[in-house]
C-alpha positions as CSV (number, residue, x, y, z in Angstrom):
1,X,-81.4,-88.7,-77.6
2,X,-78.1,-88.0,-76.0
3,X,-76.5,-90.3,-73.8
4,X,-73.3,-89.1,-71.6
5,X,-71.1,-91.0,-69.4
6,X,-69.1,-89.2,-66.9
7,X,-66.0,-91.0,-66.0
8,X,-65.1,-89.4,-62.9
9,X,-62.1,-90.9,-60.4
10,X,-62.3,-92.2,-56.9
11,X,-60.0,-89.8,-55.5
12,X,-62.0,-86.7,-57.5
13,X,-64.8,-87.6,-55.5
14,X,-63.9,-86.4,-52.4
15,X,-64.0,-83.0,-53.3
16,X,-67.9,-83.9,-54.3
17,X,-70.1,-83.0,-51.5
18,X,-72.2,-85.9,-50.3
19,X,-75.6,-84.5,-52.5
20,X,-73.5,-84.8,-55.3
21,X,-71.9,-88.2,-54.9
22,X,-75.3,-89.9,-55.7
23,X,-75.1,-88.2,-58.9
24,X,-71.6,-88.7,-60.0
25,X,-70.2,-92.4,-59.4
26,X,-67.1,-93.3,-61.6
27,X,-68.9,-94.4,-65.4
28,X,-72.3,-93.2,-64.5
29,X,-74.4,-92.7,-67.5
30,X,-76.9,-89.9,-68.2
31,X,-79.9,-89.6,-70.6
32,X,-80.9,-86.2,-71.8
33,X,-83.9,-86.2,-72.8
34,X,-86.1,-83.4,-74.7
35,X,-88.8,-82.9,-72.4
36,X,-90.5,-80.2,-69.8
37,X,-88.8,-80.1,-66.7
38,X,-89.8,-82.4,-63.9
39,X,-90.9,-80.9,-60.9
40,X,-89.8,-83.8,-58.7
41,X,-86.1,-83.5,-60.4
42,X,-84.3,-86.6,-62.1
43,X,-85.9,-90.0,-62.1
44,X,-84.2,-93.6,-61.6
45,X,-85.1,-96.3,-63.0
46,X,-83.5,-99.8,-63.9
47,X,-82.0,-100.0,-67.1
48,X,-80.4,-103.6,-68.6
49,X,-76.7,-103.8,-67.4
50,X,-75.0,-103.7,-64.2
51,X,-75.2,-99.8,-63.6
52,X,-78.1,-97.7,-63.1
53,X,-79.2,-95.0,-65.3
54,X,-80.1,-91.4,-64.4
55,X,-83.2,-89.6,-66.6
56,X,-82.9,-86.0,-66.9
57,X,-83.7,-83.2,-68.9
58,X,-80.9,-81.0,-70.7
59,X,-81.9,-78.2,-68.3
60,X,-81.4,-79.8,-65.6
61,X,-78.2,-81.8,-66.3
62,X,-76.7,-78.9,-67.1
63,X,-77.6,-77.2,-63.8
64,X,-76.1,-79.9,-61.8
65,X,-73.1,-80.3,-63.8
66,X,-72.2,-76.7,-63.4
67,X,-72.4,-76.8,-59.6
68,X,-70.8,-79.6,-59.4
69,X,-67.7,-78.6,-61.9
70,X,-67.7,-74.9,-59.3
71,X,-67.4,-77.5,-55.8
72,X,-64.7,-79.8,-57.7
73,X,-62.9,-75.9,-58.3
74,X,-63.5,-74.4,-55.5
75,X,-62.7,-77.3,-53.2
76,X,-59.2,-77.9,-54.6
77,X,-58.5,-74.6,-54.4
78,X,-58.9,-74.1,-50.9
79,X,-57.4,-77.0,-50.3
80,X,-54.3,-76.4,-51.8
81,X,-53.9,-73.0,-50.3
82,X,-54.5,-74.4,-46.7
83,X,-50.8,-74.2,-45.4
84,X,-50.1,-77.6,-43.2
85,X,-50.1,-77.1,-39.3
86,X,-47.0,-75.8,-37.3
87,X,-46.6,-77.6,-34.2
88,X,-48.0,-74.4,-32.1
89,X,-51.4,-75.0,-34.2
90,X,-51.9,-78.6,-33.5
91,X,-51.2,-78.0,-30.1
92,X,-53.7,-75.1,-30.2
93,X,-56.1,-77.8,-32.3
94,X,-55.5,-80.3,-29.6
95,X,-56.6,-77.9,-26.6
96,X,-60.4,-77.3,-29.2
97,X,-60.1,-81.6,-29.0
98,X,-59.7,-81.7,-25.2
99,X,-62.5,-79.0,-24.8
100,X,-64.6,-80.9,-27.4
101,X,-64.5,-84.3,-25.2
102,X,-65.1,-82.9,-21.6
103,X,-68.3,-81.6,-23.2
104,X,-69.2,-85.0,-24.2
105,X,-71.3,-86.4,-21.4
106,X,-73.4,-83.5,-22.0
107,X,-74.7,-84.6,-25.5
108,X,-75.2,-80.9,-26.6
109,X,-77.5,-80.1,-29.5
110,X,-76.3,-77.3,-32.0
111,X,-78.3,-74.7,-30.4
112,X,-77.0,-75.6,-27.0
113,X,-73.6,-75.7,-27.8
114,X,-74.0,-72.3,-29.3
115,X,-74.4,-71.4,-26.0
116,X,-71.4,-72.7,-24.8
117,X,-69.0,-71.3,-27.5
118,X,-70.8,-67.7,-26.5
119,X,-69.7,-68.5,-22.9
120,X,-65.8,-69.2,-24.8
121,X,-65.9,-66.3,-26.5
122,X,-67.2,-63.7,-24.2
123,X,-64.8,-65.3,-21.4
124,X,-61.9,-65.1,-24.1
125,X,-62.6,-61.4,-25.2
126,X,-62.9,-60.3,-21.5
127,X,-66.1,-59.2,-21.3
128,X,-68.3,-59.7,-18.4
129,X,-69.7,-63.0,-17.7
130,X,-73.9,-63.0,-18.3
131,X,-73.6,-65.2,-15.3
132,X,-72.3,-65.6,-11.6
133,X,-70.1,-68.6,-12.0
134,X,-69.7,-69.5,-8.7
135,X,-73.6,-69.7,-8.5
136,X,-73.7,-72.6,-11.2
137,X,-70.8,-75.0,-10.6
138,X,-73.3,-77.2,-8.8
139,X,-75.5,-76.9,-11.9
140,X,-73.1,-78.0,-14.3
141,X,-72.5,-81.1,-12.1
142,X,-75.8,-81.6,-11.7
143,X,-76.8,-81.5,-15.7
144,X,-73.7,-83.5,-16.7
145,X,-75.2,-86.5,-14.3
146,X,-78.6,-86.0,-15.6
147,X,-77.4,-86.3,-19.1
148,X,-75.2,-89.0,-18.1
149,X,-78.1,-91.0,-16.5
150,X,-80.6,-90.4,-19.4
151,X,-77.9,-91.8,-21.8
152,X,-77.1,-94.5,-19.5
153,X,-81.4,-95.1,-19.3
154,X,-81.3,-95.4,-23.7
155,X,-79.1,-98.4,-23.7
156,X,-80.9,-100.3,-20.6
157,X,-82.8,-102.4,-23.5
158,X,-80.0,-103.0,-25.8
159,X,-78.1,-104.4,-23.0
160,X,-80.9,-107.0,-22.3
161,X,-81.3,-108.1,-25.5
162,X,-77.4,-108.6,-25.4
163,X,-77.6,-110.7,-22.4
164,X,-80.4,-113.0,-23.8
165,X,-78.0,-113.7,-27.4
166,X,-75.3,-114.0,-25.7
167,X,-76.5,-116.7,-23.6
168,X,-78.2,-118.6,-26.7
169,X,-74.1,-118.4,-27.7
170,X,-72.5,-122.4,-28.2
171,X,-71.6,-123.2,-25.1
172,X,-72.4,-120.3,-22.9
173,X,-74.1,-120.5,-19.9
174,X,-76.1,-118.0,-18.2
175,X,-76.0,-118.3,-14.3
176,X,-78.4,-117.8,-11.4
177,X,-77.2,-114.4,-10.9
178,X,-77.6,-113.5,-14.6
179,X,-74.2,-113.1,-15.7
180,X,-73.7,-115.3,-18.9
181,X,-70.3,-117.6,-18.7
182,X,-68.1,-119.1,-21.7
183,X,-65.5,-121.4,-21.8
184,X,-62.7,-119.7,-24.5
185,X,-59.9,-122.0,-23.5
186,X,-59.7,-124.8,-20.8
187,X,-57.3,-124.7,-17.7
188,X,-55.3,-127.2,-15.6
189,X,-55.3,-127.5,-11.5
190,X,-57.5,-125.5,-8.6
191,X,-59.8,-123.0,-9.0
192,X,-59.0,-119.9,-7.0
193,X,-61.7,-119.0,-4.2
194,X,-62.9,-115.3,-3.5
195,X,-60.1,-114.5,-1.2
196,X,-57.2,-115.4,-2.7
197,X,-55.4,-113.4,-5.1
198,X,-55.5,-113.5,-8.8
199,X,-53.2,-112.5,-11.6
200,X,-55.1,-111.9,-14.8
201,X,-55.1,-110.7,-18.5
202,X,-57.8,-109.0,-19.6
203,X,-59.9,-107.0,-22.2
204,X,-63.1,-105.2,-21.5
205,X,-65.6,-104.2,-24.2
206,X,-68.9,-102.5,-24.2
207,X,-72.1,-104.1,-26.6
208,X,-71.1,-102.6,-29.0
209,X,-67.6,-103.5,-29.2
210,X,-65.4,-100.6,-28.2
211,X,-62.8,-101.5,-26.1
212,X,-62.9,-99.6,-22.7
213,X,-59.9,-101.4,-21.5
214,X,-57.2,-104.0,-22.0
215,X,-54.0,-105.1,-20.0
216,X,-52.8,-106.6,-23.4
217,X,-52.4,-103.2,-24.5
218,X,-50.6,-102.2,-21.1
219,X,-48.4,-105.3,-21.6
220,X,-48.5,-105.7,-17.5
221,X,-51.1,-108.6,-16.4
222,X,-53.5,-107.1,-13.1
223,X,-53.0,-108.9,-9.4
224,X,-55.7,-108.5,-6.9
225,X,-57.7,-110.0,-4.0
226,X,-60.7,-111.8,-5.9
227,X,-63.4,-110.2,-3.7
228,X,-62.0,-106.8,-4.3
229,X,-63.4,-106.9,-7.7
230,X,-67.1,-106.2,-9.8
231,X,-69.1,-109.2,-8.5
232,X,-69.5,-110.7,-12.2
233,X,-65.6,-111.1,-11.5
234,X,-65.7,-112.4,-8.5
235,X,-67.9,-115.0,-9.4
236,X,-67.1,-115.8,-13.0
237,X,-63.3,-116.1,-12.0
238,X,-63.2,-118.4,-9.8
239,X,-65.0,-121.0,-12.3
240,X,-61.9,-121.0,-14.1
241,X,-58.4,-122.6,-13.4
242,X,-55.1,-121.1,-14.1
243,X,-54.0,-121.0,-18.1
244,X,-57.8,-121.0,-18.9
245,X,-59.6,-118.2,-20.5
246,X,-63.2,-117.4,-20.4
247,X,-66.0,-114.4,-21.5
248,X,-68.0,-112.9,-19.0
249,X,-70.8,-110.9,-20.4
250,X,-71.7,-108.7,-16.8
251,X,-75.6,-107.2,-16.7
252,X,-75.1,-103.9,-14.8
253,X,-75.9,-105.3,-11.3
254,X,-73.3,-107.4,-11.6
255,X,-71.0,-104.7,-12.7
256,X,-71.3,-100.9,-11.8
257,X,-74.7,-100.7,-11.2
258,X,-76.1,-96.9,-11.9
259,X,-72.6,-95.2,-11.6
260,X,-71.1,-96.2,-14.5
261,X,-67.5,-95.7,-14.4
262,X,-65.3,-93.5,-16.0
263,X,-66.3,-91.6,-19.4
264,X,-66.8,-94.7,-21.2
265,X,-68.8,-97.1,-19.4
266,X,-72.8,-95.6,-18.4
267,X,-75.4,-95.8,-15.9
268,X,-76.3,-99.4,-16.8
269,X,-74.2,-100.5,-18.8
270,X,-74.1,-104.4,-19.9
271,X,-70.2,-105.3,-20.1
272,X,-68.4,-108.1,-22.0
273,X,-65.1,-108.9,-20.8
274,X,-62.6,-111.4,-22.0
275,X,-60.6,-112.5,-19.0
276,X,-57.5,-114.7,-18.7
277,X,-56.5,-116.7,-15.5
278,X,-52.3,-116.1,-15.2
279,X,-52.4,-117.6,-11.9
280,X,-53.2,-117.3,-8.1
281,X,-52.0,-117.4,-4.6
282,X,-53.7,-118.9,-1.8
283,X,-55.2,-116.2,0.6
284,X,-53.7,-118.4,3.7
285,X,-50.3,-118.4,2.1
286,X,-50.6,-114.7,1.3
287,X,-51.2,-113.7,4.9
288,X,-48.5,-115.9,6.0
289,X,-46.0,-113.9,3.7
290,X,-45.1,-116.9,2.3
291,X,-47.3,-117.0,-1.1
292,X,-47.0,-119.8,-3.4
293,X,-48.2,-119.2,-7.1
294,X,-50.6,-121.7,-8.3
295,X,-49.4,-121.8,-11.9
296,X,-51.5,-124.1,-15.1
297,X,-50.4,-127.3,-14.5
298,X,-47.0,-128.6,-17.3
299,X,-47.3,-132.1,-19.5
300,X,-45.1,-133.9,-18.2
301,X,-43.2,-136.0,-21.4
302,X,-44.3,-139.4,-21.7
Protein backbone atom coordinates (compact mmCIF):
# COMPACT_ATOMS: atom_id res chain seq x y z
CA UNK A 1 0.00 0.00 0.00
CA UNK A 2 1.07 3.40 -1.01
CA UNK A 3 0.56 6.31 0.98
CA UNK A 4 1.20 9.97 -0.60
CA UNK A 5 1.05 13.30 0.97
CA UNK A 6 0.69 16.28 -1.18
CA UNK A 7 2.09 19.33 0.37
CA UNK A 8 0.59 21.91 -1.53
CA UNK A 9 0.78 25.97 -0.41
CA UNK A 10 -1.98 28.35 0.47
CA UNK A 11 -1.35 30.70 -2.09
CA UNK A 12 -1.14 27.60 -4.95
CA UNK A 13 -4.54 27.00 -4.08
CA UNK A 14 -6.10 29.69 -5.65
CA UNK A 15 -5.43 28.61 -8.89
CA UNK A 16 -7.37 25.16 -7.77
CA UNK A 17 -10.85 25.43 -8.83
CA UNK A 18 -13.35 25.04 -5.99
CA UNK A 19 -14.01 20.91 -6.98
CA UNK A 20 -10.58 20.56 -6.48
CA UNK A 21 -9.91 22.32 -3.23
CA UNK A 22 -11.77 19.50 -1.26
CA UNK A 23 -9.16 17.28 -2.63
CA UNK A 24 -6.04 19.11 -2.18
CA UNK A 25 -5.66 20.88 1.35
CA UNK A 26 -1.90 21.78 2.34
CA UNK A 27 -0.52 17.97 3.82
CA UNK A 28 -3.43 16.05 2.71
CA UNK A 29 -2.67 12.35 2.67
CA UNK A 30 -3.81 9.78 0.03
CA UNK A 31 -4.12 5.92 0.16
CA UNK A 32 -3.81 4.12 -3.13
CA UNK A 33 -5.14 1.18 -2.90
CA UNK A 34 -5.18 -1.90 -5.37
CA UNK A 35 -8.71 -2.37 -5.95
CA UNK A 36 -11.60 -2.11 -8.85
CA UNK A 37 -12.70 1.24 -9.32
CA UNK A 38 -15.55 2.65 -7.27
CA UNK A 39 -18.38 3.75 -9.00
CA UNK A 40 -19.35 6.39 -6.41
CA UNK A 41 -15.53 7.87 -6.63
CA UNK A 42 -13.19 8.32 -3.55
CA UNK A 43 -14.45 7.50 0.00
CA UNK A 44 -13.73 9.46 3.43
CA UNK A 45 -13.48 8.06 6.32
CA UNK A 46 -11.86 8.96 9.75
CA UNK A 47 -8.55 7.95 10.25
CA UNK A 48 -6.46 8.48 13.84
CA UNK A 49 -4.80 11.95 13.81
CA UNK A 50 -5.94 15.37 13.30
CA UNK A 51 -6.36 15.19 9.30
CA UNK A 52 -8.65 13.23 7.29
CA UNK A 53 -7.66 10.62 4.96
CA UNK A 54 -8.83 10.25 1.31
CA UNK A 55 -9.29 6.39 -0.10
CA UNK A 56 -8.78 5.97 -3.72
CA UNK A 57 -7.72 3.73 -6.22
CA UNK A 58 -4.46 4.28 -8.40
CA UNK A 59 -6.68 4.95 -11.32
CA UNK A 60 -8.37 7.34 -10.07
CA UNK A 61 -5.75 9.39 -8.16
CA UNK A 62 -3.99 9.55 -11.03
CA UNK A 63 -6.96 11.00 -12.97
CA UNK A 64 -7.47 13.72 -10.54
CA UNK A 65 -3.94 14.59 -10.15
CA UNK A 66 -3.50 15.09 -13.82
CA UNK A 67 -6.40 17.58 -14.08
CA UNK A 68 -5.55 19.20 -11.38
CA UNK A 69 -1.56 19.59 -12.29
CA UNK A 70 -3.29 20.98 -16.15
CA UNK A 71 -5.70 23.93 -13.98
CA UNK A 72 -2.61 24.77 -11.65
CA UNK A 73 -0.75 25.31 -15.55
CA UNK A 74 -3.14 26.60 -17.31
CA UNK A 75 -4.33 29.08 -14.63
CA UNK A 76 -0.93 30.67 -14.11
CA UNK A 77 -0.42 30.97 -17.40
CA UNK A 78 -3.28 32.98 -18.27
CA UNK A 79 -2.77 34.77 -15.53
CA UNK A 80 0.51 35.94 -16.03
CA UNK A 81 -0.22 36.95 -19.68
CA UNK A 82 -3.26 39.15 -18.62
CA UNK A 83 -1.60 42.66 -19.11
CA UNK A 84 -2.87 45.01 -15.94
CA UNK A 85 -5.68 47.59 -16.86
CA UNK A 86 -4.90 51.12 -18.48
CA UNK A 87 -7.02 53.71 -16.98
CA UNK A 88 -9.34 53.77 -20.38
CA UNK A 89 -10.15 49.98 -19.42
CA UNK A 90 -11.15 50.42 -15.85
CA UNK A 91 -13.18 53.21 -16.76
CA UNK A 92 -14.67 50.99 -19.56
CA UNK A 93 -14.96 48.13 -16.55
CA UNK A 94 -16.53 50.72 -14.34
CA UNK A 95 -19.33 51.67 -17.01
CA UNK A 96 -20.12 47.12 -17.12
CA UNK A 97 -20.24 47.93 -12.90
CA UNK A 98 -22.65 50.80 -13.22
CA UNK A 99 -24.81 48.76 -15.77
CA UNK A 100 -24.44 45.67 -13.56
CA UNK A 101 -26.09 47.62 -10.40
CA UNK A 102 -29.08 49.52 -12.14
CA UNK A 103 -30.08 45.95 -13.11
CA UNK A 104 -30.10 44.96 -9.58
CA UNK A 105 -33.66 45.51 -8.36
CA UNK A 106 -34.55 43.30 -11.10
CA UNK A 107 -32.92 40.06 -9.56
CA UNK A 108 -32.33 38.60 -13.10
CA UNK A 109 -31.79 34.88 -13.55
CA UNK A 110 -29.04 33.69 -16.08
CA UNK A 111 -31.49 33.06 -18.77
CA UNK A 112 -33.05 36.46 -18.25
CA UNK A 113 -30.12 38.35 -18.25
CA UNK A 114 -29.19 36.72 -21.45
CA UNK A 115 -31.84 38.56 -22.68
CA UNK A 116 -30.73 41.69 -21.60
CA UNK A 117 -26.99 41.43 -22.88
CA UNK A 118 -28.85 40.45 -26.51
CA UNK A 119 -30.71 43.78 -26.07
CA UNK A 120 -26.65 45.38 -25.38
CA UNK A 121 -25.44 43.81 -28.13
CA UNK A 122 -27.82 44.21 -30.84
CA UNK A 123 -28.31 48.00 -29.69
CA UNK A 124 -24.33 48.23 -29.71
CA UNK A 125 -23.92 46.59 -33.22
CA UNK A 126 -26.71 48.78 -34.73
CA UNK A 127 -29.06 46.54 -35.62
CA UNK A 128 -32.72 46.96 -35.39
CA UNK A 129 -34.25 46.73 -32.04
CA UNK A 130 -36.72 43.37 -31.86
CA UNK A 131 -38.76 45.84 -29.91
CA UNK A 132 -40.58 49.35 -29.99
CA UNK A 133 -38.89 50.95 -27.05
CA UNK A 134 -41.02 53.62 -26.51
CA UNK A 135 -43.82 50.94 -26.16
CA UNK A 136 -42.15 49.33 -22.97
CA UNK A 137 -40.61 52.09 -20.76
CA UNK A 138 -43.73 51.72 -18.64
CA UNK A 139 -43.03 48.00 -18.56
CA UNK A 140 -39.70 48.20 -17.38
CA UNK A 141 -40.93 50.43 -14.48
CA UNK A 142 -43.50 48.40 -13.85
CA UNK A 143 -41.38 44.89 -13.59
CA UNK A 144 -38.57 46.67 -11.65
CA UNK A 145 -41.46 47.60 -8.78
CA UNK A 146 -42.84 44.20 -9.02
CA UNK A 147 -39.50 42.66 -8.41
CA UNK A 148 -38.77 45.23 -5.92
CA UNK A 149 -42.07 44.38 -3.97
CA UNK A 150 -41.65 40.58 -4.12
CA UNK A 151 -38.07 41.00 -2.60
CA UNK A 152 -39.35 43.44 -0.19
CA UNK A 153 -42.43 40.53 0.57
CA UNK A 154 -39.21 37.63 1.28
CA UNK A 155 -37.84 39.53 4.14
CA UNK A 156 -41.38 40.58 5.85
CA UNK A 157 -40.66 37.41 8.29
CA UNK A 158 -37.15 37.92 9.02
CA UNK A 159 -37.90 41.36 10.00
CA UNK A 160 -40.43 40.09 12.67
CA UNK A 161 -38.46 37.72 14.04
CA UNK A 162 -35.81 40.62 14.35
CA UNK A 163 -38.20 42.71 16.19
CA UNK A 164 -39.18 40.02 18.76
CA UNK A 165 -35.02 39.35 19.68
CA UNK A 166 -34.34 42.50 19.67
CA UNK A 167 -36.81 43.35 22.25
CA UNK A 168 -35.83 40.26 24.53
CA UNK A 169 -32.29 42.42 24.20
CA UNK A 170 -30.96 43.68 28.18
CA UNK A 171 -32.63 46.55 28.56
CA UNK A 172 -34.69 47.16 25.51
CA UNK A 173 -37.98 47.99 25.47
CA UNK A 174 -40.49 47.44 22.97
CA UNK A 175 -43.30 50.27 22.89
CA UNK A 176 -47.00 50.44 22.19
CA UNK A 177 -46.35 51.31 18.67
CA UNK A 178 -43.95 48.41 18.19
CA UNK A 179 -40.76 50.07 17.76
CA UNK A 180 -38.25 48.44 20.18
CA UNK A 181 -36.07 51.27 22.36
CA UNK A 182 -32.53 51.00 24.00
CA UNK A 183 -30.67 53.04 26.21
CA UNK A 184 -26.80 53.02 24.62
CA UNK A 185 -25.62 55.96 26.73
CA UNK A 186 -27.55 58.28 29.13
CA UNK A 187 -28.14 62.08 28.64
CA UNK A 188 -28.43 65.24 30.86
CA UNK A 189 -31.40 68.06 30.74
CA UNK A 190 -34.89 68.28 28.59
CA UNK A 191 -36.08 66.01 26.27
CA UNK A 192 -36.87 67.71 22.87
CA UNK A 193 -40.68 67.54 21.91
CA UNK A 194 -41.89 66.77 18.17
CA UNK A 195 -41.60 70.24 17.05
CA UNK A 196 -38.54 71.42 17.91
CA UNK A 197 -35.46 70.92 16.05
CA UNK A 198 -32.86 68.34 16.57
CA UNK A 199 -29.23 67.93 15.78
CA UNK A 200 -28.21 64.34 15.59
CA UNK A 201 -25.46 61.68 14.73
CA UNK A 202 -26.52 58.78 13.26
CA UNK A 203 -25.99 55.29 11.67
CA UNK A 204 -28.70 53.28 9.96
CA UNK A 205 -28.35 49.53 9.32
CA UNK A 206 -30.58 46.97 7.80
CA UNK A 207 -31.09 43.17 9.76
CA UNK A 208 -28.59 42.14 8.46
CA UNK A 209 -26.06 44.59 9.24
CA UNK A 210 -25.24 46.59 6.16
CA UNK A 211 -24.99 49.96 6.75
CA UNK A 212 -27.35 52.06 4.52
CA UNK A 213 -26.25 55.21 6.04
CA UNK A 214 -24.19 57.12 8.55
CA UNK A 215 -23.43 60.89 9.28
CA UNK A 216 -20.19 59.59 11.08
CA UNK A 217 -18.98 58.72 7.73
CA UNK A 218 -20.18 62.34 6.28
CA UNK A 219 -18.44 63.86 9.31
CA UNK A 220 -21.48 66.61 9.36
CA UNK A 221 -24.19 65.81 12.24
CA UNK A 222 -28.15 66.15 10.50
CA UNK A 223 -30.54 69.24 11.93
CA UNK A 224 -34.20 69.00 11.41
CA UNK A 225 -37.76 69.63 12.69
CA UNK A 226 -38.48 66.37 14.81
CA UNK A 227 -41.89 65.74 13.17
CA UNK A 228 -40.36 66.07 9.74
CA UNK A 229 -38.91 62.71 10.30
CA UNK A 230 -39.87 58.53 9.91
CA UNK A 231 -42.30 58.27 12.90
CA UNK A 232 -40.01 55.56 14.77
CA UNK A 233 -37.78 58.95 14.90
CA UNK A 234 -40.06 61.04 15.94
CA UNK A 235 -41.04 59.09 18.67
CA UNK A 236 -37.95 57.28 19.82
CA UNK A 237 -36.02 60.79 19.82
CA UNK A 238 -37.68 62.56 21.94
CA UNK A 239 -37.22 59.85 24.83
CA UNK A 240 -33.79 60.81 24.80
CA UNK A 241 -31.90 64.03 26.19
CA UNK A 242 -29.08 65.72 24.67
CA UNK A 243 -25.41 63.81 24.90
CA UNK A 244 -27.48 60.48 25.17
CA UNK A 245 -27.43 57.82 22.60
CA UNK A 246 -29.95 55.20 21.92
CA UNK A 247 -31.03 52.17 19.22
CA UNK A 248 -34.13 52.29 17.54
CA UNK A 249 -35.00 49.09 15.86
CA UNK A 250 -38.15 50.67 13.37
CA UNK A 251 -40.83 47.79 12.01
CA UNK A 252 -41.67 49.04 8.51
CA UNK A 253 -44.80 51.03 9.63
CA UNK A 254 -42.91 52.98 11.61
CA UNK A 255 -40.38 53.53 8.92
CA UNK A 256 -41.12 53.60 5.12
CA UNK A 257 -43.86 51.47 5.00
CA UNK A 258 -44.23 49.63 1.38
CA UNK A 259 -41.92 52.18 -0.54
CA UNK A 260 -38.91 51.38 0.70
CA UNK A 261 -36.45 54.03 -0.03
CA UNK A 262 -33.61 54.24 -2.16
CA UNK A 263 -31.76 51.02 -3.63
CA UNK A 264 -31.00 49.76 -0.35
CA UNK A 265 -33.77 49.80 1.98
CA UNK A 266 -37.15 47.45 0.52
CA UNK A 267 -40.78 47.27 0.62
CA UNK A 268 -40.93 46.40 4.29
CA UNK A 269 -38.06 46.65 5.49
CA UNK A 270 -37.33 46.39 9.53
CA UNK A 271 -34.48 49.13 10.20
CA UNK A 272 -32.03 49.44 13.10
CA UNK A 273 -30.64 52.75 13.66
CA UNK A 274 -28.21 53.92 16.13
CA UNK A 275 -28.99 57.52 16.80
CA UNK A 276 -27.19 60.24 18.85
CA UNK A 277 -28.81 63.34 20.50
CA UNK A 278 -26.20 66.50 19.66
CA UNK A 279 -28.67 68.82 20.78
CA UNK A 280 -32.03 70.85 20.12
CA UNK A 281 -33.65 74.13 19.81
CA UNK A 282 -36.90 74.95 21.14
CA UNK A 283 -39.57 75.19 18.26
CA UNK A 284 -40.88 78.63 20.16
CA UNK A 285 -37.37 80.10 20.12
CA UNK A 286 -36.86 78.93 16.50
CA UNK A 287 -39.85 80.78 15.21
CA UNK A 288 -38.86 83.74 17.18
CA UNK A 289 -35.36 83.75 15.31
CA UNK A 290 -33.91 83.74 18.37
CA UNK A 291 -32.92 79.87 18.87
CA UNK A 292 -31.20 78.79 21.92
CA UNK A 293 -29.34 75.30 21.74
CA UNK A 294 -30.18 73.03 24.46
CA UNK A 295 -26.76 71.43 24.79
CA UNK A 296 -25.97 67.96 27.49
CA UNK A 297 -25.76 69.52 30.58
CA UNK A 298 -21.52 70.21 31.98
CA UNK A 299 -20.25 68.83 35.77
CA UNK A 300 -19.74 71.51 37.26
CA UNK A 301 -16.22 70.93 39.59
CA UNK A 302 -16.89 70.25 43.10
Amino acid sequence: MLVITLDVKAEELIHIPRLFRGIFSSGQAFRLEDKPERPTGCASKKEPGDYRMKTCNALQFTRILSAAALLVTCTSAIAAETPALTEEQKTLYAIGVTVSRSLAVFELSPAEFEFVKQGLTDTQAGKKSDVELSAYTGKIQELAKARRKASGEKQVGAGKDFLENAAKEKGAVKTASGMVYTVIAEGKGDSPKADDVVKVNYRGTLIDGKEFDSSYKRAKPLEFKLDNVIKCWTEGVQKMKPGGKAKLVCPPHLAYGDSGAGEKILPGATLVFEVELLEFKKAEAVKQGSAVSVKPAVPTKK
